[in-house]
N, C-alpha and C positions, 0 to 999 in steps of 0.2 A: 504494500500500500504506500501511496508516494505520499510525501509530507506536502502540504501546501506551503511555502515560500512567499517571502514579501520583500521588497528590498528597501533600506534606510539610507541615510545618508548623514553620517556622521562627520564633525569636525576630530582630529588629531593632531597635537603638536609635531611635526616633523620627525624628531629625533624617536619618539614613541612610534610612531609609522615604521622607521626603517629598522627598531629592534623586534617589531613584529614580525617584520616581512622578513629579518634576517632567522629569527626563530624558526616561524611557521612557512614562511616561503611564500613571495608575492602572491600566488595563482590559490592560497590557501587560508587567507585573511579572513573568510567569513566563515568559515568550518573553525577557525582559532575565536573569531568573536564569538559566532554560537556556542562553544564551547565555556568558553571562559563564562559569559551569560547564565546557561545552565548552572554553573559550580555556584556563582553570586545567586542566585535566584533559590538555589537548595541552600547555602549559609546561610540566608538572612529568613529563609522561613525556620531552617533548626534553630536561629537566636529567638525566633520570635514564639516558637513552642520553649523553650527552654523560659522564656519569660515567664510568659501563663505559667506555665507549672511553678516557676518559685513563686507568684504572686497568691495560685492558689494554695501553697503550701503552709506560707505567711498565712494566708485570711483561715485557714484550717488549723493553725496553732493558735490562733487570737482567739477560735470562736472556744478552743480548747483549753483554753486559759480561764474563762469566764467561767 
């Protein structure tokens, strides 16, 4: 099943450009952005569940305190 595709249009500072492209390789910059996207997108949902749980953990010790 094919993924449906979109294209963007991003600014980068130059020297950012060329350690990408020296990385991942000119023809291979948007397979390195989806990528990297992907890992940022799965980090900051595990910070954002790791939250909730110490918030609820917190509100579950106070109500255990009373």
């Amino acid at each position: 099943m094919a993924v449906e595709k979109t294209h963007i249009y991003i600014r980068l500072p130059v020297e950012l450009k060329r350690e990408i492209d020296a990385l991942a390789g000119p023809r291979k910059r948007s397979a390195f952005f989806a990528a990297a996207a992907e890992q940022e997108l799965r980090r900051r949902k595990l910070t954002a569940l790791k939250s909730e749980q110490r918030e609820g953990q917190e509100a579950s010790e106070r109500l255990s305190v009373n």
